[in-house]
N, C-alpha and C positions, 0 to 999 in steps of 0.2 A: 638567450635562447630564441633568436628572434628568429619565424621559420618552422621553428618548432610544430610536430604534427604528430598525433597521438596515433600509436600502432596497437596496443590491445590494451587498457585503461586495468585491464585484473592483471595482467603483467607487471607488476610492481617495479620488477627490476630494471623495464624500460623507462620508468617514468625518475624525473628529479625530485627528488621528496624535498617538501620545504621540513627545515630542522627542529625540530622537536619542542624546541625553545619558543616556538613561531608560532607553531598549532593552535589554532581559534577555535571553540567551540566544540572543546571537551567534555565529555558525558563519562565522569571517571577517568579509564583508559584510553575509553573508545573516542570517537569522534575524529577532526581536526580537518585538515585540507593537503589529504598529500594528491599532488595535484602537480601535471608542467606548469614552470613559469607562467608559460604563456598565456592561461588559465586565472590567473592569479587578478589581473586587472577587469575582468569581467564578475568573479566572485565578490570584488570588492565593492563595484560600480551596485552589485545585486545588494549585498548587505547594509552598504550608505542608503537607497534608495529604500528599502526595507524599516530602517531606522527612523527613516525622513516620512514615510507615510501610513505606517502601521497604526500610528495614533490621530492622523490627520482628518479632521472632523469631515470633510468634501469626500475625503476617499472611504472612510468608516459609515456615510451614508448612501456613497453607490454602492458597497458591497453589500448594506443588507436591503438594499431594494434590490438585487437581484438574487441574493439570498432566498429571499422570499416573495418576488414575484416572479424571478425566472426559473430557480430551482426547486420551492415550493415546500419550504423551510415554513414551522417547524415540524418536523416531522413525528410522529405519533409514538410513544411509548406503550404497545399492545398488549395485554393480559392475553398470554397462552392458555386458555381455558383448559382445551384438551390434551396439550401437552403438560399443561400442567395438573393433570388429575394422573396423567398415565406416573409423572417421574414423584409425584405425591409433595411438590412444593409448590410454590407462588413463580412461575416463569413468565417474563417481562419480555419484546421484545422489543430494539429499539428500529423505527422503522425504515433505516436507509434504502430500502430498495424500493423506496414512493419518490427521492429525489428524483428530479428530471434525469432522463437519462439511466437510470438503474440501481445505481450506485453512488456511495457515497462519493465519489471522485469530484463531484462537479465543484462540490465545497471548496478545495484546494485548487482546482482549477480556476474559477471566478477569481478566487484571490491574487492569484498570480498573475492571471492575464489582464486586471484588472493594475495590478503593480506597474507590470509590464507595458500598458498603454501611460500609464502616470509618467515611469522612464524616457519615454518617447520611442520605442521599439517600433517595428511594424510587422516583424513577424514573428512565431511561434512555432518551434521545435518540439515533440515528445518523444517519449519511448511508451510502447503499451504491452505488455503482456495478455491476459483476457480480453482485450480491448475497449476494457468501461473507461479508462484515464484516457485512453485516444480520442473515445466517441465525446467524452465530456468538454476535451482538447477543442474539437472537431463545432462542438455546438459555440462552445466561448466565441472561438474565430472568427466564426461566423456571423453571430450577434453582434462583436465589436470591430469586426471591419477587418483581423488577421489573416496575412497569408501564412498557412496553416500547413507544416510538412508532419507526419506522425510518422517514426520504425517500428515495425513490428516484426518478430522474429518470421522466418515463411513459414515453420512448424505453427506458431500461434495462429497467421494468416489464416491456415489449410482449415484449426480448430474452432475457428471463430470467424469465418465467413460473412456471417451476416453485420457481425461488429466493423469488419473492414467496410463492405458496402455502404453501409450507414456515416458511417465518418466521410466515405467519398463522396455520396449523396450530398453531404453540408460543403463538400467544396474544399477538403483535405485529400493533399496529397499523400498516399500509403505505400511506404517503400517498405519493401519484403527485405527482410535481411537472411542472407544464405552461409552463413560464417557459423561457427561455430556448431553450437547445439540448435540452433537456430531460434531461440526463445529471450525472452527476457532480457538476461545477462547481457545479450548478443547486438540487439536492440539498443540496450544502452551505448554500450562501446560507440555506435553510428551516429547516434544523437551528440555524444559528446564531438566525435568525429567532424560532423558540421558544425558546432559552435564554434570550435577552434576558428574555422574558415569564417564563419559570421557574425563574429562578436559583435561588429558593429551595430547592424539590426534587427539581431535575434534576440530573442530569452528562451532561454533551454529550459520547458515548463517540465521539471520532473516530477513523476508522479507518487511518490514514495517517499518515510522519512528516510531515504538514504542519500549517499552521495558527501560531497564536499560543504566543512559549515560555508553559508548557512542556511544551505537546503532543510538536513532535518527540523531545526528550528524553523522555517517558514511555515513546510509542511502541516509540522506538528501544532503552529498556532493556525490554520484557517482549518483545520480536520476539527482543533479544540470545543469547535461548536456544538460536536456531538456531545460528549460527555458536558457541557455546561447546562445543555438542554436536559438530559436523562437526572445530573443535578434537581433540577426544579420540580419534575414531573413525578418523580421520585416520592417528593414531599408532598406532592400533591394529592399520587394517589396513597400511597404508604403511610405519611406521616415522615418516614427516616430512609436511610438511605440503603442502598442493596447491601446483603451479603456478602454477594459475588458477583462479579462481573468477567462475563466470555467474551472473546473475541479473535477470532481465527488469525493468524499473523503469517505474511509473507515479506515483503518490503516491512509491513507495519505501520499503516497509514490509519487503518480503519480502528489497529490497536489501541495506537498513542492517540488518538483523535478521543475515543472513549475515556482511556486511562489515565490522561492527563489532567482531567479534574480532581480526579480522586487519588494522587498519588500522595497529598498529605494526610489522607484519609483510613488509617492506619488498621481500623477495624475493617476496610472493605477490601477484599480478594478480589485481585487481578490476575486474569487465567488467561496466557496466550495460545494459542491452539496452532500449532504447525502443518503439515503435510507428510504423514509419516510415507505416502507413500506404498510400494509396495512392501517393504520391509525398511529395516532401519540399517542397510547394508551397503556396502558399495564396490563398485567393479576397480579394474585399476586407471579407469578414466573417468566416470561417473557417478554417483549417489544413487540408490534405487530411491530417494526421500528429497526432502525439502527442508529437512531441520535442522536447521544452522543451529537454533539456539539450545533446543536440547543435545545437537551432538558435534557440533563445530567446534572451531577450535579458534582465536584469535587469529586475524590477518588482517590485511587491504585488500578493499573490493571497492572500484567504481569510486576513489578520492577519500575514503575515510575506512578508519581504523575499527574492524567491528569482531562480531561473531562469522566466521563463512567456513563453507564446504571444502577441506585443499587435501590435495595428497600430501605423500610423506616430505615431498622436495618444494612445500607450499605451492603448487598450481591448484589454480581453482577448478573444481569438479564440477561436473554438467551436474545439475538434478532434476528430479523426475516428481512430478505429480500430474494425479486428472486434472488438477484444476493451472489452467495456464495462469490464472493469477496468483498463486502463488507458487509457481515454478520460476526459484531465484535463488541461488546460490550462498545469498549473505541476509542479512536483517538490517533494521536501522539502529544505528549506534546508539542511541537513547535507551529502547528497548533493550538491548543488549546490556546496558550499563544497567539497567532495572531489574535485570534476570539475577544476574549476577551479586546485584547486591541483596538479594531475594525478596524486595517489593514486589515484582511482578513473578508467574510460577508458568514454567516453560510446559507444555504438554502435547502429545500429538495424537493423530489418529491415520488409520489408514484408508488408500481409497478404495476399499469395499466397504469400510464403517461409515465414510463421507454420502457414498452412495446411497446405503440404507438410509441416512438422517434425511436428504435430498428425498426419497419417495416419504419418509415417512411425516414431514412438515406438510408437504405436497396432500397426503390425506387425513392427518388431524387438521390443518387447520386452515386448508384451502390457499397454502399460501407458498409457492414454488420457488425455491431459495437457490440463489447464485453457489455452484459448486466450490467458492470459498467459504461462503459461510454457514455450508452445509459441515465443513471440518469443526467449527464452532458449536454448531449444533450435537454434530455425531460424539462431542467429549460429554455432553447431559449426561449421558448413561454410564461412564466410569465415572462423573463428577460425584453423582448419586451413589454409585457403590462405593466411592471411598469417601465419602461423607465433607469433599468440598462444596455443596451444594449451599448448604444452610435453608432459610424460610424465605427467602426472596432475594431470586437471581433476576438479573439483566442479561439480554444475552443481547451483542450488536449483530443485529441482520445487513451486511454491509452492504449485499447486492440482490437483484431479483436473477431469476435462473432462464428465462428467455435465451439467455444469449448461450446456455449448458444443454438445449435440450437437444440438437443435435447427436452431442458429444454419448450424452447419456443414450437416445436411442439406439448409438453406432457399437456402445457397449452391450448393448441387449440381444442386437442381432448379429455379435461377436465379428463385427467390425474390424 
């Protein structure tokens, strides 16, 4: 397939599926690498170099000096006083939205781009949706020397303005992409689009556990810092470990980052919180939602085999939510394989309930939350009426809301 060039990556049917037999890095069903050929020797060159420095003493001590003096790890496990008197249990939060940059992204970021300089690359591709994985893209490149291209959907561009600016400011290129829905999904497609053409000097830093193995695995191990830390902190201030644990899911980076410590941990509930959206219905082109895992149905999306949005002739559906980070059409195969096997417990909310959670953090507790992980928040109050709560929750605050207040004003003054 030499030549080979990739026309729309959710298009299954244009792509060469490697045979079933081949498939690497299976989570159950899910996972694997259906992927063109041509794809196939840069996935590999990713995974050997992955294998080769994951544990390598030189590169496991520049990543947590910049862990922790660039990002600004570790970040703090906060006793919700006043949220937690209002929902009448012990609520924790974990504080990714004190990471450099916003949000949790930078973690997996650092690691990648840190891979990626180890590889010998010299430049750095994304896809961003909200724009915290771009701006975090944006900051890495910068620090380490990358010429730095980020896609972002033109819808996302339009809603998150200042996130685009910002990543240009550090000297990232920000290609609007006008295709499709023009979000996320769409984003991706272009990203994968240049790598075919730059394998040689790229690495396609995606941000999410999705994609072809062994993206989810990488992902999933440099995000794993969150939950190893809430682990410790846990014991520290509690004694034992949480209840429950929340955490909003779209790709599911911020999920599996948390859940992964505790997925042997069989007494502690893992709650993924979706994007219901405006209802849980859909047109005959697009989703009014975001919830692949509550209401999807098995397909390919973007190289691997998961949970996604498709009509009846499997095409995959545009979807909708406020929050552009999680406006995505599929989840990460892992999480999917977790849902499924009913370790992890799929649940949503809508965006009038997300909005309410977003002012209502905002004045208990002075603390302005990114409109994803305000959908994490806004499940407190059915978690509480249906008694998944227990005596001490965690809840991952993945991002701060700076880069939502916009969006939220433009909603007030019916924008």
């Amino acid at each position: 397939m030499a030549g080979t060039t990739i026309s729309e990556l959710q298009e299954i049917s244009e792509l060469q599926i490697i045979s079933e037999s081949q498939v690497k890095g299976k989570y159950g069903k899910f996972g694997g690498q259906y992927v063109p050929e041509v794809l196939m020797p840069a996935l590999e060159e990713l995974e050997k170099g992955y294998e080769k420095y994951k544990n390598d003493p030189e590169f496991l001590a520049e990543l947590g000096h910049y862990l922790k003096d660039f990002a600004g790890r570790e970040t703090p496990l906060y006793f919700a006083r006043n949220l937690s008197k209002k929902y009448g249990t012990k609520i924790y939060l974990k504080r990714e939205d004190l990471v450099h940059g916003g949000a949790h992204k930078l973690n997996n970021v650092i690691g990648q781009a840190l891979l990626a300089k180890y590889m010998g690359k010299n430049r750095l591709i994304a896809e961003t949706g909200a724009g915290q994985h771009g701006t975090a893209t944006a900051m890495a490149g910068a620090n380490l020397g990358f010429e730095t291209v980020v896609y972002m959907g033109a819808k996302d561009v339009k809603r998150q303005q200042m996130n685009a600016y910002r990543m240009e400011l550090m000297g990232t290129e920000v290609k609007a992409v006008d295709t499709g829905s023009k979000t996320l999904k769409d984003a991706i497609n272009e990203a994968f689009r240049d790598w075919v053409t730059n394998i040689g000097n790229t690495h396609y830093l995606i941000g999410s556990v999705v994609g072809p193995h062994p993206y989810p695995m990488i992902v999933r191990d440099f995000q794993s810092v969150i939950g190893r830390e809430v682990k410790e902190q846990a014991m520290e201030k509690e004694g034992r470990l949480p209840d429950t644990i929340i955490a909003c899911a779209g790709g599911g980076s911020n999920a599996m980052g948390i859940f992964h410590s505790f997925i042997g941990d069989r007494k502690v509930r893992l709650i993924a919180v979706e994007a219901g959206g405006k209802a849980l219905n859909c047109t005959e082109k697009a989703a009014l939602h975001s919830a692949s895992l509550c209401t999807g149905e098995e397909g390919i999306l973007h190289g691997a085999r998961t949970k996604v949005l498709q009509d009846r002739n499997g095409q995959i559906l545009e979807s909708k939510s406020i929050s552009a980070g999680l406006d995505y059409s599929g989840v990460g195969p892992e999480l999917a394989s977790l849902v499924e096997s009913g370790r992890v417990t799929a649940r949503y909310v809508t965006d009038k309930e997300a909005l309410e959670a977003f002012n209502e953090l905002s004045r208990l507790e002075g603390i302005i939350p990114a409109l994803e992980s305000s959908h994490a928040l806004a499940y407190l109050k059915k978690a509480a009426d249906c008694g998944e709560l227990g005596d001490f929750v965690v809840l991952n605050l993945s991002g701060r809301g700076d880069k939502d207040l916009e969006t939220v004003m433009g909603l007030k003054k019916g924008v």
